[in-house]
C-alpha positions in Angstrom: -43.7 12.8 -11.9 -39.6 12.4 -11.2 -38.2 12.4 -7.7 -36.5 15.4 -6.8 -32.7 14.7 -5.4 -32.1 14.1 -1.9 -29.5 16.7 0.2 -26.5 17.3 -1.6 -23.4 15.7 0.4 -21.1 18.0 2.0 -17.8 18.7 -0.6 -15.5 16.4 -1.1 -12.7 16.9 1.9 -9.8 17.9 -0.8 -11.7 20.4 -2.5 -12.7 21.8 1.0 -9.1 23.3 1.0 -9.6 24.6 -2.0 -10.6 28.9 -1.3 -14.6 29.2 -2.1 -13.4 32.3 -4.1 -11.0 30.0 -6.3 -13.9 28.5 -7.3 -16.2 30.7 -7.9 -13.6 32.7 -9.9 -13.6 29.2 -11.9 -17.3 29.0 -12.8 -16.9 32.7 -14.1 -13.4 31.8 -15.8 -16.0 29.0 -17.8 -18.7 31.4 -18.4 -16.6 33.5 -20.2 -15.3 31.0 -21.7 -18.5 29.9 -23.3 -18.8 33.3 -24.9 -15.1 33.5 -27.0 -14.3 31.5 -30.0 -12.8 28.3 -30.4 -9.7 28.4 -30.6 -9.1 30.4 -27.2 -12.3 28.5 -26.1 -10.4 25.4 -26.4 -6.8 27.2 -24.8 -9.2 28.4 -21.7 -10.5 24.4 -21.5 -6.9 23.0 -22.0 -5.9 25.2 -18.8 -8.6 24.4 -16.4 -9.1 20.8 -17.4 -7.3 18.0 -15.5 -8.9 14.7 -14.0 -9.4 13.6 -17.9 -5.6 14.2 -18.1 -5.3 12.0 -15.3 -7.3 9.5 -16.2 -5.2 9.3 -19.8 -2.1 9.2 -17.6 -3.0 6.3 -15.8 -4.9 4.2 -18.6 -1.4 4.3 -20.6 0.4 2.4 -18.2 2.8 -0.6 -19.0 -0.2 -3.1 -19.7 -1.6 -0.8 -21.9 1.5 0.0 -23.6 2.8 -3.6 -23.8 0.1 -4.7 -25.3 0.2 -2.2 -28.3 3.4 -3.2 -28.9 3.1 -6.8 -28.6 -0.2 -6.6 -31.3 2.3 -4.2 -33.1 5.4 -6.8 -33.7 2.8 -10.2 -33.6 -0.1 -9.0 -36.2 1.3 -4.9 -37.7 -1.3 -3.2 -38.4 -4.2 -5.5 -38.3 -5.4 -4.2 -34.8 -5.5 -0.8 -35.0 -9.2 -0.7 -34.8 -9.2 -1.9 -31.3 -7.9 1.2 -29.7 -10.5 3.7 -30.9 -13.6 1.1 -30.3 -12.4 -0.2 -26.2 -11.7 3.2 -25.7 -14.7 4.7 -27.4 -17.3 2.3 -25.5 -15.2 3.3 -22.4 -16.0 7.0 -22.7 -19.4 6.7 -21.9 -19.0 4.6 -18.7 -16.7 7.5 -17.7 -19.1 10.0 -18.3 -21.5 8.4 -15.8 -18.8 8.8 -13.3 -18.2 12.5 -14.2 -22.0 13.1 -13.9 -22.4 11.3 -10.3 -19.6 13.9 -9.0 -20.8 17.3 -11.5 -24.7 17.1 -10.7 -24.8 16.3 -6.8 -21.2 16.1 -5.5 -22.1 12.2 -5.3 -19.1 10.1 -4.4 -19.9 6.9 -6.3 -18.5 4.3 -3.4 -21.3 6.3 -1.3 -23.9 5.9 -3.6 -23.1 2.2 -4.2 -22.6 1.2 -0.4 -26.5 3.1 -0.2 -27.9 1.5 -2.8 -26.3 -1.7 -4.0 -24.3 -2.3 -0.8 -20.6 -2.3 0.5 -20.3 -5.5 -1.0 -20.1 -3.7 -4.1 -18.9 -0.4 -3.6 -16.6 -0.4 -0.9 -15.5 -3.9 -1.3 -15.7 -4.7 -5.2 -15.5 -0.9 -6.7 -13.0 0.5 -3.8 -10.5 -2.4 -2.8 -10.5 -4.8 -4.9 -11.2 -2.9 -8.3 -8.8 -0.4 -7.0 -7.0 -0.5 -4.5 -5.8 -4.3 -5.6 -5.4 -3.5 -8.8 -3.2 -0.3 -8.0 -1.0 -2.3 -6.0 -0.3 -5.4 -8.0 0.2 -3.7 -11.3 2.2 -1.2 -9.8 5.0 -4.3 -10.0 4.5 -4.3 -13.4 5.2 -0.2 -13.6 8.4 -0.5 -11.6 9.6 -3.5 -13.6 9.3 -1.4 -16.8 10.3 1.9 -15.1 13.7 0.8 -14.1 14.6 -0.8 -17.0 14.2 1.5 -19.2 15.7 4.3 -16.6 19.0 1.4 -16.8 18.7 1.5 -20.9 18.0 5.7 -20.9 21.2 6.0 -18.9 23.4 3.2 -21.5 22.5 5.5 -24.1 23.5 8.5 -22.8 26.9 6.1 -21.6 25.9 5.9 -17.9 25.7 2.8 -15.9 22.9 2.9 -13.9 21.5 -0.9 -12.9 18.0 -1.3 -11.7 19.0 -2.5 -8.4 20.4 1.3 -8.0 18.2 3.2 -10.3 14.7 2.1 -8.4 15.2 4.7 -5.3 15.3 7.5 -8.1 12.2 6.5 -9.6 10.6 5.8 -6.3 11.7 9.4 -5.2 10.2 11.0 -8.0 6.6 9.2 -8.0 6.6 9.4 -4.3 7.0 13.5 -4.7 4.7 13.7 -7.2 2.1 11.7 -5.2 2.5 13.2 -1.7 1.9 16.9 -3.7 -1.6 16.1 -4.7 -4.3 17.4 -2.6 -1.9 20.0 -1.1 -1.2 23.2 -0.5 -5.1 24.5 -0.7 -5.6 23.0 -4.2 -2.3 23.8 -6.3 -0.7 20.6 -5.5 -3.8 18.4 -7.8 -2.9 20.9 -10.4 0.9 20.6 -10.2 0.4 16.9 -10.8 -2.4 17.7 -13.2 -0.1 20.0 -14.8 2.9 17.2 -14.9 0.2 14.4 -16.2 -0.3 17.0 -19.6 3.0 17.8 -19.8 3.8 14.1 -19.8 1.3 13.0 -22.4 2.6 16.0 -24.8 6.1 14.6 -24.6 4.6 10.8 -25.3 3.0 12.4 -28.1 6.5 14.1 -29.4 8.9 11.4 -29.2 6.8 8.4 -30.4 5.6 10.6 -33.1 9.0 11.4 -34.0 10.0 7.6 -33.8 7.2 6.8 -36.3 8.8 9.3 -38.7 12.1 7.7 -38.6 10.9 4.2 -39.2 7.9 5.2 -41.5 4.6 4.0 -42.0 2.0 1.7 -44.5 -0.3 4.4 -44.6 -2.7 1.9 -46.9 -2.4 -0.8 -44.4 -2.7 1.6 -41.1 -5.9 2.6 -42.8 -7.0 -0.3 -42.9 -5.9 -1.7 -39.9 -7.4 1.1 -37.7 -11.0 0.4 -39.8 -11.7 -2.7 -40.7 -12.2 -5.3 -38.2 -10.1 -8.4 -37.5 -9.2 -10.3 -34.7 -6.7 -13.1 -34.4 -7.0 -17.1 -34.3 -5.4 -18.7 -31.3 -4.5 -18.1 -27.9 -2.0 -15.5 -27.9 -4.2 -13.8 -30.3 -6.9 -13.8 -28.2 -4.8 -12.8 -25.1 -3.7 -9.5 -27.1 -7.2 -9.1 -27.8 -8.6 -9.3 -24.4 -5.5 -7.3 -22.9 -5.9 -4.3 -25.3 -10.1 -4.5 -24.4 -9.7 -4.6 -20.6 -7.2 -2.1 -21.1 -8.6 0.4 -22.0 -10.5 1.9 -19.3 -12.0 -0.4 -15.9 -13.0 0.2 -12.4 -9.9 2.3 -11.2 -10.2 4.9 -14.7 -14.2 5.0 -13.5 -13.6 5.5 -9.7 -10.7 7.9 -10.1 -12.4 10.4 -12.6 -15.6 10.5 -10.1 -12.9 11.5 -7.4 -10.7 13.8 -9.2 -13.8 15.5 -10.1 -15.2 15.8 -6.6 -11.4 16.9 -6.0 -11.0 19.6 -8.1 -14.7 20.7 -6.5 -16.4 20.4 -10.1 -20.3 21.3 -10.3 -22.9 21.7 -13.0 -20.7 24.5 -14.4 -18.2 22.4 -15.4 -20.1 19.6 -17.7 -18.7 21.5 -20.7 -14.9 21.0 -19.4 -15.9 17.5 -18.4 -16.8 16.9 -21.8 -13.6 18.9 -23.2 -11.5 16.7 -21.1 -12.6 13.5 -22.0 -12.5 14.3 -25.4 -8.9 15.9 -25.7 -7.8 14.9 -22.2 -8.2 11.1 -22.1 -9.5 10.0 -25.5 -7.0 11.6 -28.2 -4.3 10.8 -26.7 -5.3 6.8 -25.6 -5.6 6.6 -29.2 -3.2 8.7 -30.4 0.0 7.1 -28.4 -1.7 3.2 -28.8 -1.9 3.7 -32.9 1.3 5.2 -32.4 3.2 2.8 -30.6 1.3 0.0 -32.7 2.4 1.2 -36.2 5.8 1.9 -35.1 6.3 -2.0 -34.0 4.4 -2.9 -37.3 6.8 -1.2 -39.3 9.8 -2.9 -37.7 9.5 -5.4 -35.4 6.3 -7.2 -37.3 8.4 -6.4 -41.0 11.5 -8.3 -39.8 9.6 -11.1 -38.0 11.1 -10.5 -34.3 8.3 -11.0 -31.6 9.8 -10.6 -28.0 7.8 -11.3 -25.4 8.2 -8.6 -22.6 8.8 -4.5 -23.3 12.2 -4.4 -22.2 12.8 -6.9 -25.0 10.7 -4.7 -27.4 11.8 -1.5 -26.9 15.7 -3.1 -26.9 15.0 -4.8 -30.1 13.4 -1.5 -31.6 16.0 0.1 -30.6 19.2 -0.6 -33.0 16.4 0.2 -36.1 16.4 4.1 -34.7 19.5 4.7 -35.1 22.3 6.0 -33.1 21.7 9.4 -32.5 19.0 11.3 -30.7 15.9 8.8 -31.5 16.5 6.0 -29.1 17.7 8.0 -26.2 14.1 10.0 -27.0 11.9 6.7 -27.3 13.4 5.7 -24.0 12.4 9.3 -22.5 9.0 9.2 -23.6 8.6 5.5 -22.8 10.3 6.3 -19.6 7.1 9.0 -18.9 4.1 5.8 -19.0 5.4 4.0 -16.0 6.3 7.4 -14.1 2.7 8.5 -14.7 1.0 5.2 -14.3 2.7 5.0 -11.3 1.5 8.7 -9.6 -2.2 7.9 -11.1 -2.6 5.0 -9.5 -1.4 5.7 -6.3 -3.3 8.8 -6.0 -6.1 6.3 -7.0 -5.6 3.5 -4.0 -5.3 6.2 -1.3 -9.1 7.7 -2.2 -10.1 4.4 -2.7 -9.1 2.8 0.8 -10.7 6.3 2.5 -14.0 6.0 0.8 -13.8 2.0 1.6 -13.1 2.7 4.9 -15.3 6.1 5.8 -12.1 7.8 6.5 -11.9 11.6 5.8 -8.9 12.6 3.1 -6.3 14.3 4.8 -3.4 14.4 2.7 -1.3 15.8 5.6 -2.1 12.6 7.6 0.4 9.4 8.0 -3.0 7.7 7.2 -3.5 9.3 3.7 0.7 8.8 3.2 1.0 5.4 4.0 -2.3 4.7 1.4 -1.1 6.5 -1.2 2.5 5.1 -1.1 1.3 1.3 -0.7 1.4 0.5 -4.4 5.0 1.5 -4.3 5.7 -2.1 -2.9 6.0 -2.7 -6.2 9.9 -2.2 -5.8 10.2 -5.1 -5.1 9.7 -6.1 -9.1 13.7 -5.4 -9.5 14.6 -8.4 -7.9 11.6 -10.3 -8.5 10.6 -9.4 -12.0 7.1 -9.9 -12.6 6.3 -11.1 -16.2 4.2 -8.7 -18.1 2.0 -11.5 -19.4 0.8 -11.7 -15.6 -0.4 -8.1 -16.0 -2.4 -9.2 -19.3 -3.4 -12.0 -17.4 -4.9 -10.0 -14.2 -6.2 -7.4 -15.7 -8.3 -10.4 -18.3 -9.5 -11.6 -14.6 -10.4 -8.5 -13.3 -12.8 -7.8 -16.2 -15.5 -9.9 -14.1 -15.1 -7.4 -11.8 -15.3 -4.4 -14.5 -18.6 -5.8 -15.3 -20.0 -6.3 -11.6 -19.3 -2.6 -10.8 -20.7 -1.8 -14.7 -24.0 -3.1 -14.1 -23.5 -1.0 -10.7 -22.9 2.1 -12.3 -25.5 1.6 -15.1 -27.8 1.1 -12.3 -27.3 4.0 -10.5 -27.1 6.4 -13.7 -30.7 5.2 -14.3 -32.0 5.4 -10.9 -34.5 8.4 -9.4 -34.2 7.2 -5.8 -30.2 8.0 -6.3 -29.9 10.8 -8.7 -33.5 12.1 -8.9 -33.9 13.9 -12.5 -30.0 13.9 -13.3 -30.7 10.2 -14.1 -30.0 9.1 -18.3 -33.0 10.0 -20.7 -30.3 9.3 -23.3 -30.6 5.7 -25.0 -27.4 6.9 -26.7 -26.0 7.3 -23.1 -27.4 4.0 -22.1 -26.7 1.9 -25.3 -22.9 2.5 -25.0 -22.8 2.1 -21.1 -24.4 -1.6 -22.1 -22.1 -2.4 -24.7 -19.2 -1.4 -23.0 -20.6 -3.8 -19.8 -21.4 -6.7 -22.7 -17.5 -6.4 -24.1 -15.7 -6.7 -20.4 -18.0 -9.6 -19.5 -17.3 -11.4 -23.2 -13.3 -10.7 -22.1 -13.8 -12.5 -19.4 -15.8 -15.7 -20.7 -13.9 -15.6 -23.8 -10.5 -15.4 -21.0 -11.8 -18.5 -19.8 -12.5 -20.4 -22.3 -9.1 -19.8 -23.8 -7.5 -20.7 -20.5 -9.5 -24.4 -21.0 -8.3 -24.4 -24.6 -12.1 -24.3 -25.2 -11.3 -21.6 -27.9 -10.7 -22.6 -31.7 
């Protein structure tokens, strides 16, 4: 006999602005949805989704990014396969953290203070998973943002240094990330709405880059099927970069959040589903094979292996061209940080309120001054922080990726917290254990390498 839930939590404060007759009209906008054909079945979806959007926007931040083009110019097309398996394990973690907030309105830092303790919810999931990882690789998202806001405006014969160009980027994430939770709901979709329109335009000018430079179509087949990883070190540090990646403690915690945001319910499991699908998954893998193959055919073909992205995306750069394809590299490029930046941010302000108890207001100086913390990260144009420290914290944090795991895992399984919307998938709970058993061999293997241990 199965244990019935417990009372549902009150909404999430955020959606509480949201009218009750915005969304209902939702759940009947879905219902009818269910009932047309694809193709405007899929328009309908790409209109009301959102938090997977989010989620994509954030995951392709400069780490990400870097990384892709670092395998991309050290190793061509060899890694490819890397991007659809992290992100494909990732996917089903992320689905536990859509189902906490869809069946029960469960905020997962509540269920794992409850159950597992504050330890690990408000301690390990909330501040340090999140909030400490918004913050510190928000340095790395500024460091990348302005430099290629200084090499946009060269091309287009502007001089704009980074010691100058920093308060625009600053004024534009800050807008961005003020506006969400605002204005009775529209302001989570105007960001929403900027996080698609961002990803589309990643999508155009790196996929028109790749056109100019061309492709091995046999060897990118390959590469994106078959297996191999590299010998050495700075092999291994690709490797483990690209794996942690891919989706970790702040990707989980925000989707639960921008679900319970948005005010999402059992209704909306289908657009959950449609989201992470063409939302967050399509285009992680998309931009990342992308951005791999474009470095493999240049960069990797003429043996040039910078070490940072400003140094990549200048040495790509001459091989473009000199008319409209570097100046649109450096726009889409220029979107990744911009995005990373407003996704993260967003990110640390829930995170410190559910660490904390406080309620989201995002008309309070408390909600402003936790959502704008990460943007300390200014501070990365006089104080440039390597991009190999990113790779480097986010290979340490993957001990924390696989404490909170095990968390999740845990609580996905577990009547006395979900009742009967706990897994009876072994599908469902294979993946969720693979995924845990990758982010805890990142980390041993991180360690090992950092002892020279590793052959």
């Amino acid at each position: 006999m199965t244990r019935e839930r417990g009372p549902t939590p009150p909404p999430y404060a955020l959606a509480q602005q949201i009218p009750q007759t915005d969304l209902d009209q939702e759940v009947i906008d879905l219902a009818r949805l269910r009932t047309r054909p694809v193709l405007p079945r899929l328009a309908g979806y790409l209109r009301l989704g959102g938090p997977g959007f989010m989620n994509a926007a954030l995951t392709l931040g400069a780490g990400t990014l870097t990384a892709s083009m670092l395998t991309g110019a050290t190793f061509g097309y060899r890694m490819l396969w890397l991007t659809w398996v992290s992100m494909g394990l990732g996917v089903f973690m992320m689905l536990a953290a859509a189902r906490f907030a869809c069946r029960g309105g469960h905020g997962v830092i509540d269920l794992q203070n409850r159950w597992h303790g504050r330890l690990v919810g408000s301690v390990m999931t909330a501040l340090v998973g999140t909030l400490f990882v918004a913050v510190v690789f928000n340095f790395g998202q500024y460091s990348l943002g302005t430099h290629l806001l200084e090499s946009l405006a060269s091309a287009l014969g502007v001089t704009l240094p980074r010691q100058i160009n920093w308060v625009l980027y600053t004024a534009l994430t800050s807008w961005l990330i003020l506006a969400y939770g605002r204005q009775a709901g529209r302001g989570a979709r105007l960001v929403e709405t900027v996080m698609k329109t961002s990803i589309a335009v990643m999508l155009l000018s790196f996929g028109l880059c790749l056109v100019v430079v061309g492709v091995h179509w046999q060897e990118a087949l390959r590469g994106l099927f078959i297996p191999w990883l590299p010998p050495g070190g700075p092999g291994l540090d690709l490797f483990i970069a690209s794996s942690a990646a891919a989706v970790g403690v702040m990707d989980w915690f925000l989707l639960n959040y921008a679900c319970l945001a948005r005010g999402w319910g059992r209704h909306h499991e289908p657009l959950v589903r449609f989201d992470m699908t063409v939302g967050l998954c399509v285009p992680f893998v998309l931009v990342n094979w992308i951005i791999a193959s474009v470095f493999a055919a240049t960069l990797f073909e003429q043996g040039l292996q910078p070490d940072t992205a400003p140094e990549l995306a200048a040495a790509l750069t001459p091989l473009l061209g000199t008319t409209w394809a570097p100046v649109l590299f450096y726009v889409g490029f220029l979107a990744v940080p911009v995005t990373t930046t407003v996704g993260m941010s967003i990110a640390a302000a829930m995170a410190l309120h559910a660490a904390m108890g406080w309620t989201p207001d995002p008309h309070s100086w408390r909600w402003r001054v936790s959502a704008l913390l990460p943007q300390v990260g200014f501070l990365a144009v006089w104080y440039p922080n390597p991009i190999w420290l990113i790779i480097v914290i986010g290979a340490f944090l993957s001990l924390t990726n696989n404490i909170v795991g095990w968390s999740f895992f845990l609580l996905l399984n577990d009547r006395r917290a979900v009742g009967d919307d706990r897994s009876r998938s072994y599908l469902w709970n294979l993946g969720i254990l693979l995924q845990i058993t990758l982010l805890n061999s990142m980390a041993i293997l991180y360690i090992f390498n950092r002892l020279d241990w590793w052959v």
